[in-house]
C-alpha positions in Angstrom: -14.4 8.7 -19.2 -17.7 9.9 -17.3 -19.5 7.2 -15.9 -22.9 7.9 -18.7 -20.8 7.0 -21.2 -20.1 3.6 -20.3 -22.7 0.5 -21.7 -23.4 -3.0 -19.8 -22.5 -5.0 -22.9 -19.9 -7.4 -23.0 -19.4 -5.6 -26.3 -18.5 -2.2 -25.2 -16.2 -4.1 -22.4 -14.0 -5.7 -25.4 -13.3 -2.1 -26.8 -12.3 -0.6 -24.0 -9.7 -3.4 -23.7 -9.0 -3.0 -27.6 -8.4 1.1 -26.9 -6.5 0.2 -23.7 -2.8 1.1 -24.3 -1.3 -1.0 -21.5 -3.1 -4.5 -22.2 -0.4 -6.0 -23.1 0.8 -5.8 -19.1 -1.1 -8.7 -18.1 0.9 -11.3 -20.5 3.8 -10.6 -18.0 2.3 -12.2 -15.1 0.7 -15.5 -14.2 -2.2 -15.6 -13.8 -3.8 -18.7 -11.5 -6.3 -20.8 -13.5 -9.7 -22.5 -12.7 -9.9 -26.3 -12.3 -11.5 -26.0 -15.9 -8.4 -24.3 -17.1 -9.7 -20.7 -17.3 -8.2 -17.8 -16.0 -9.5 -17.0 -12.5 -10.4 -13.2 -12.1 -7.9 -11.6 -10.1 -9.4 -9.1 -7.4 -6.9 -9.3 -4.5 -3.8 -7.8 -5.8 -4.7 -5.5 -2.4 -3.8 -8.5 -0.7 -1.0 -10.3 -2.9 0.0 -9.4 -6.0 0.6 -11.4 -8.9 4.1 -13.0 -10.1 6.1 -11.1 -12.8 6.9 -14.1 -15.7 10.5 -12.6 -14.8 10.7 -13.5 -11.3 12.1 -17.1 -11.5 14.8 -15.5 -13.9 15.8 -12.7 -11.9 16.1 -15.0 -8.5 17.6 -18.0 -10.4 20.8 -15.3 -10.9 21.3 -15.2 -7.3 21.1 -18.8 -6.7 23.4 -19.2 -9.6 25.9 -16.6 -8.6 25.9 -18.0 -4.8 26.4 -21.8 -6.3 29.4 -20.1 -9.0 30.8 -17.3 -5.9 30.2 -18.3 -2.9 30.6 -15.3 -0.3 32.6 -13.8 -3.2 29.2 -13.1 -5.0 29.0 -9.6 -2.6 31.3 -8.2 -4.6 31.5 -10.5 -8.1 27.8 -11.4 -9.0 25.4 -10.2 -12.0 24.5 -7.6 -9.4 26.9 -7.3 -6.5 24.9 -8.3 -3.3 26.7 -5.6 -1.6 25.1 -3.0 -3.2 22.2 -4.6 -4.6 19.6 -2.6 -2.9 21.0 0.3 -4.4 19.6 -0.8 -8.2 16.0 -0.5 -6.9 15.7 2.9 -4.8 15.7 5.0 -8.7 12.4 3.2 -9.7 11.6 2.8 -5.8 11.5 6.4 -6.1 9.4 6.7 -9.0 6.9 4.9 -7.4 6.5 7.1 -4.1 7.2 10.4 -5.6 10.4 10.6 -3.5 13.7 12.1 -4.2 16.5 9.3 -4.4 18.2 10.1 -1.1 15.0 9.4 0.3 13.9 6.1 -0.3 15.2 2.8 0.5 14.0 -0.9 0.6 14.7 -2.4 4.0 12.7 -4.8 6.3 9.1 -5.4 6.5 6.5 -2.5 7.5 5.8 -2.8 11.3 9.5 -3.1 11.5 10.2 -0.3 9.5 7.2 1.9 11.1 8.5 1.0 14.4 12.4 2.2 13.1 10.8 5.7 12.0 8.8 6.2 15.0 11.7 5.7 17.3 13.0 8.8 15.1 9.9 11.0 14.8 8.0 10.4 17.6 9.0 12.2 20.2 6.6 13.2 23.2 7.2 16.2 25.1 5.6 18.2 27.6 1.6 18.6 26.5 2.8 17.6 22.9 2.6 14.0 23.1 -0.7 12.7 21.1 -0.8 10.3 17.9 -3.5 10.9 15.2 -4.2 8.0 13.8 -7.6 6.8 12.1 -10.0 4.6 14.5 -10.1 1.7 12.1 -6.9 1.9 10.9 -5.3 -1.5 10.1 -5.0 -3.7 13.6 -0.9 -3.8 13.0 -0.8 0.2 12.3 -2.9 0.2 16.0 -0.6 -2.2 18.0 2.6 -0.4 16.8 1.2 3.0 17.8 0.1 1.7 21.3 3.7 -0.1 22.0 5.5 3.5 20.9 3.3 4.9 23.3 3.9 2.8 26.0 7.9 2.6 25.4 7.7 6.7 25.5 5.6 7.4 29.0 6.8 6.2 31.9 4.0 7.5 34.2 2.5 3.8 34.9 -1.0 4.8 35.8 -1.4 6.4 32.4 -4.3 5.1 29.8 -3.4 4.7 25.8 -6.7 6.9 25.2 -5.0 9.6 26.9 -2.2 9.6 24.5 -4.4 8.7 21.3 -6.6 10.8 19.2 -8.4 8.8 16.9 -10.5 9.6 13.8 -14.1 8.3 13.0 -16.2 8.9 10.4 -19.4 11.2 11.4 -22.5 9.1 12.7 -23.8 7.4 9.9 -20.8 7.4 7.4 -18.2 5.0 6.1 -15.4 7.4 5.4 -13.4 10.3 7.2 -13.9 13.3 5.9 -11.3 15.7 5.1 -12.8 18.8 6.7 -13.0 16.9 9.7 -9.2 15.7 10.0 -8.2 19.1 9.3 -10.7 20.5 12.0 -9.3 18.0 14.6 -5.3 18.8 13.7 -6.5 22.5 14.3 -8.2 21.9 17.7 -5.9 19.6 19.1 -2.7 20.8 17.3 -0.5 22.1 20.4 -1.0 18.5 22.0 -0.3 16.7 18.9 3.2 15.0 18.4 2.9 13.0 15.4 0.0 12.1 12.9 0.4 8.9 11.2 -2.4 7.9 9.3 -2.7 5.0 6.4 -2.4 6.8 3.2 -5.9 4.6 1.6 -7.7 2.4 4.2 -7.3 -1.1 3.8 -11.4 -1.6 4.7 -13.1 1.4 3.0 -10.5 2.2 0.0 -10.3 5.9 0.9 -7.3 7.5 0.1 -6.6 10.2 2.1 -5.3 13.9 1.0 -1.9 13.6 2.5 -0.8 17.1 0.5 -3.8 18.8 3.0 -3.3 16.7 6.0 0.7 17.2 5.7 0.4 20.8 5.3 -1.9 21.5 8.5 -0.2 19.0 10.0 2.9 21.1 10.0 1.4 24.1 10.8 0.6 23.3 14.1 3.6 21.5 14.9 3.6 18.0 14.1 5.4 15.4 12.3 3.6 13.6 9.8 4.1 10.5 8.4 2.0 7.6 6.8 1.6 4.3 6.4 1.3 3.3 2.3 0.7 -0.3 2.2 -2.4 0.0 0.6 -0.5 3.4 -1.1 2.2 2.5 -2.4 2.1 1.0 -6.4 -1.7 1.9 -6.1 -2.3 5.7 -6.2 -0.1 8.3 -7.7 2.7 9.6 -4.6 4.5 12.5 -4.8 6.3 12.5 -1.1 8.4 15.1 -1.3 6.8 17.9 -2.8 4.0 17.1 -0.6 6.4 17.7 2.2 5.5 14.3 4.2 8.2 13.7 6.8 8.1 9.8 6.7 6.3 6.8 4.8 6.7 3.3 5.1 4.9 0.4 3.1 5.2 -3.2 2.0 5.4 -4.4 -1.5 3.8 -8.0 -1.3 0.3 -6.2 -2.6 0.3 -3.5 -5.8 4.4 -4.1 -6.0 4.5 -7.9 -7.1 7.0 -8.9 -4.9 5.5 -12.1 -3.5 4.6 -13.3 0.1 6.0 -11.4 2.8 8.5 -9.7 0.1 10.5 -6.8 1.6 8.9 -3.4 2.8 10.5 0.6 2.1 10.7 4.0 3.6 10.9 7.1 2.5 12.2 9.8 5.0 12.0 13.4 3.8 15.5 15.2 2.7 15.3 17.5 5.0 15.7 15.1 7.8 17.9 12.6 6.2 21.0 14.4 7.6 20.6 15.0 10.7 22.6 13.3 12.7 21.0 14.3 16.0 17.9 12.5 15.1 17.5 9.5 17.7 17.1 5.9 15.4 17.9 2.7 16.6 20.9 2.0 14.7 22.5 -1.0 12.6 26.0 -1.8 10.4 24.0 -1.5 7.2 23.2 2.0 7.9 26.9 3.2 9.0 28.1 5.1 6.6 29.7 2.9 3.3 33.2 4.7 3.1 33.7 3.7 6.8 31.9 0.3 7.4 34.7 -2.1 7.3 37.0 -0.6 9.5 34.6 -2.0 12.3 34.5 1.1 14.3 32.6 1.1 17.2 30.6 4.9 17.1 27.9 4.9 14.8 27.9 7.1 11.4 24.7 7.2 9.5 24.6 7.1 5.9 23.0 11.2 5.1 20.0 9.6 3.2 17.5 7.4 3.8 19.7 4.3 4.0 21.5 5.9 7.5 18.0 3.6 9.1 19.3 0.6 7.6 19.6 -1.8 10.0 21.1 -5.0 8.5 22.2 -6.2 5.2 18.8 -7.2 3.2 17.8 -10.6 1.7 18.9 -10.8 -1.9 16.3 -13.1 -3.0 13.5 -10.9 -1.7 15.4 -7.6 -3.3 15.6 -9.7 -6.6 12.1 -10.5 -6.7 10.7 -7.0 -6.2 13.5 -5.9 -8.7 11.4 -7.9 -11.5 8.1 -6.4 -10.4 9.7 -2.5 -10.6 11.0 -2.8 -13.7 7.7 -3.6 -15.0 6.2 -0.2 -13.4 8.9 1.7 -14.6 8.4 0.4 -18.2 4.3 0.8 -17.8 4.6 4.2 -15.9 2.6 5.5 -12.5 1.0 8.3 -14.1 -0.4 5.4 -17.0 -1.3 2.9 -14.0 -3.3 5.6 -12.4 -5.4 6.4 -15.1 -6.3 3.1 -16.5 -7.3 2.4 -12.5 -9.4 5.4 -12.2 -10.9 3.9 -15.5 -11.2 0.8 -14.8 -13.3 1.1 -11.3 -15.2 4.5 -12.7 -16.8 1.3 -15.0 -16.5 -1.3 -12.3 -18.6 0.8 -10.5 -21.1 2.1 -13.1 -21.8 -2.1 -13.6 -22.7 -2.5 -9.8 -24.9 -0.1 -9.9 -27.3 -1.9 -12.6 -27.7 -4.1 -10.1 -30.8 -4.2 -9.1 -30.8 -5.2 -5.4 -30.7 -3.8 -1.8 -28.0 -6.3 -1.0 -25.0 -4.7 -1.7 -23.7 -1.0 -1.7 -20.3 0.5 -2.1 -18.6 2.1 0.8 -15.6 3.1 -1.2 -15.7 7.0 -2.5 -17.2 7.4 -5.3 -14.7 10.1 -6.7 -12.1 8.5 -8.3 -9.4 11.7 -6.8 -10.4 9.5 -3.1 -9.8 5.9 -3.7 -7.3 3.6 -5.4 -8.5 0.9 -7.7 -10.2 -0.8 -4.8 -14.2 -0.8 -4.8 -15.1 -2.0 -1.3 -19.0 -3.7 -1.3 -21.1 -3.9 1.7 -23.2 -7.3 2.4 -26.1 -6.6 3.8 -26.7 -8.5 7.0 -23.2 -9.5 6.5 -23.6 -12.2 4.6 -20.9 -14.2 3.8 -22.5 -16.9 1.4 -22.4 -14.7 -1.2 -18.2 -13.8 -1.1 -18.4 -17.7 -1.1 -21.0 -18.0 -3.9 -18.7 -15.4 -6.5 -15.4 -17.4 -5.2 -17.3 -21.2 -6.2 -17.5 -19.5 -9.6 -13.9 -18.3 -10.0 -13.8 -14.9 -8.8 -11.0 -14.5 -6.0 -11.8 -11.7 -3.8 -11.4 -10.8 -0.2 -13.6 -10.9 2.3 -13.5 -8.5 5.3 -15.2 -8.7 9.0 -18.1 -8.1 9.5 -19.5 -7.1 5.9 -17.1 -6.3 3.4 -15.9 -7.7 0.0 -13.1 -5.8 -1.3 -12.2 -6.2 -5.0 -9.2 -4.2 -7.0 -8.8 -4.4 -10.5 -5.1 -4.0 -10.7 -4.3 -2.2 -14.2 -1.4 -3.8 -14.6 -2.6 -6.8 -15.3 -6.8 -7.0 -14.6 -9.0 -5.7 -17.7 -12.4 -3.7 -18.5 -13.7 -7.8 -19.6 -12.4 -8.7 -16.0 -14.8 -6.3 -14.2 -17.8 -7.0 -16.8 -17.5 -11.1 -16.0 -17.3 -10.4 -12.2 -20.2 -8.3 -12.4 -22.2 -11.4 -14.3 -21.2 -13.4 -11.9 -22.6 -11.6 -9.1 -25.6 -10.7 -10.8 -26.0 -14.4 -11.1 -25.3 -15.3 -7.6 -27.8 -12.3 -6.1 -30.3 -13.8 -8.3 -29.7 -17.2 -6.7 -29.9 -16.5 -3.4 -33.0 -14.1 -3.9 -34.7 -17.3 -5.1 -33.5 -20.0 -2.8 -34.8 -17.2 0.3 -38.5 -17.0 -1.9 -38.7 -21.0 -1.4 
């Protein structure tokens, strides 16, 4: 719906819930409550998501079939722990845009980042840069700086030598496309790998991975991406976008509480090559032969062959609840209610009559996810602490940031009219107490 066809009433907010077809999404989650017993609105599933009602169930079946089984319950429970993993890469899938040979849930990001870099990293000669963005997330920077450093051995080298890193034009918030492309052009014969995060965790721009992959590859490089902020948010499709590698958590958009169990996806063109270097583990020799406790390594031919151990159950269980509640609502329906629901979000800020705040986050809808980032001016924090007093819970972001996400699966049109109340009130407040 185009943005001057949306109305400021709390009205028009209740029928756009009423036409919504996936409203019903919400009941299946808890939502935390107010000390006066209302529902607290929920802007940081970018952060941590929110617990599927089926959670407790699904975990409570492992605990039951250890307490019943024992060690027997790899091979007699519900769901077999020894191939449990295997029930979520199908929906896994769905959610990346990957084939099923290419995904698997494993690990936790950095890990998992670190695993695929050992793989598709791989210096040589002049050709041994990293793209990455500037202000990419801290952990994203660290992990690319370590690769670096385990790869050269010249001792008097400097991490900037090694390091192309993209900044917005003086002036601007966000990258723009033209001007990745333009730098993977110019510096393509140096660059090794570009490894950017596929929406930014501070500004909310998603990137155009189809674009960045394809240039990406014709001058040479690998090209993979982080999709923590990705993954569950914006619609993927992996492989026909030709991406060699991803990785992402699933503790934000995917539900699957705190610290829950990361992914990968690693392109099918590269799942079966045997020659690629990868730090190896048991849980990735291949299945037929694992027990016979050989001692030469045999990779799975997908992407479970960078497995490295076998995975926490309970973690696997609790992300299990969380994708069958995508699969039942859909990406494609997910998308479009979040393109919805911040196109209003964002026509509601800008009633807002104040020279307070401004939104960093793109405003076409085709460039973010459903996260609307708002710039403080003079980065001032009393007001993030003014909307949280009055039962917003948002996130607040050095120096100037508060990021909010209606999540469609389970935030509504209602939510984003209240929290723009709310704000409006708390502007108004301090524009007062600074006039006294």
């Amino acid at each position: 719906m185009p943005q001057n066809n949306f109305e400021t009433t709390e009205s028009f907010a209740k029928s756009l819930d009423e036409q919504d077809l996936l409203r019903s999404f919400c009941e299946k989650f808890h939502i935390p409550k107010q000390s006066n017993g209302e529902n607290v609105i929920y802007f940081t599933g970018n952060s941590l998501g929110l617990q599927p009602k089926t959670t407790r169930s699904f975990i409570e079946q492992e605990l039951s079939d250890w307490e019943k089984f024992g060690v027997e319950g790899h091979f007699h429970a519900k769901t077999p722990w020894m191939s449990y993993h295997e029930n979520l890469i199908e929906q896994m899938a769905e959610v990346v845009g990957g084939k099923q040979v290419e995904v698997v849930v494993m690990n936790s990001l950095t890990v998992n980042l670190h695993l695929l870099m050992v793989s598709f990293y791989r210096p040589s000669g002049k050709r041994n840069k990293i793209v990455i963005e500037k202000n990419a997330f801290p952990s994203d920077q660290y992990a690319v700086q370590s690769q670096i450093r385990f790869h050269i051995s010249d001792s008097k080298f400097q991490i900037s030598d090694y390091l192309i890193e993209l900044s917005p034009r003086h002036g601007e918030t966000c990258l723009r496309t033209e001007d990745i492309l333009q730098t993977i052009r110019e510096k393509g014969d140096e660059i090794a790998l570009i490894m950017l995060g596929g929406v930014n965790y501070y500004t909310g721009q998603a990137f155009d991975f189809e674009a960045v992959t394809r240039v990406g590859h014709e001058v040479g490089a690998i090209v993979g991406f982080d999709l923590a902020h990705a993954a569950g948010n914006i619609e993927l499709q992996l492989h026909d976008w030709n991406v060699d590698f991803a990785a992402w958590c699933s503790y934000k958009y995917l539900n699957s509480g705190p610290g829950g169990i990361g992914g990968i996806f690693v392109h099918e063109k590269h799942v079966s090559d045997e020659n690629l270097p990868r730090f190896a583990g048991w849980w990735g020799h291949d299945k037929e032969t694992r027990f016979l406790m050989g001692d030469e390594f045999s990779p799975i031919k997908s992407a479970e062959g960078w497995q490295l151990s076998n995975p926490p159950i309970f973690q696997l269980a609790s992300l299990r609840a969380s994708l069958e509640i995508f699969h039942e609502a859909g990406m494609k329906n997910l998308v479009t209610k979040s393109k919805k629901l911040t196109n209003y979000l964002e026509f509601l800020l800008h009633q807002i009559e104040t020279d307070r705040i401004e939104i960093i986050t793109p405003t076409d809808s085709n460039q973010r996810g459903c996260q609307l980032s708002i710039r403080v001016k003079n980065a001032d924090k009393l007001l993030f602490n003014a909307i949280t007093n009055n039962g917003v819970i948002a996130d607040w972001r050095e120096p100037d940031v508060i990021r909010v996400a209606p999540v469609p699966l389970y935030n509504s049109f209602m939510d984003c009219w209240k929290f723009v109340e709310i704000l409006r009130v708390c502007l108004l407040s301090a524009q007062k107490n600074l006039q006294l």
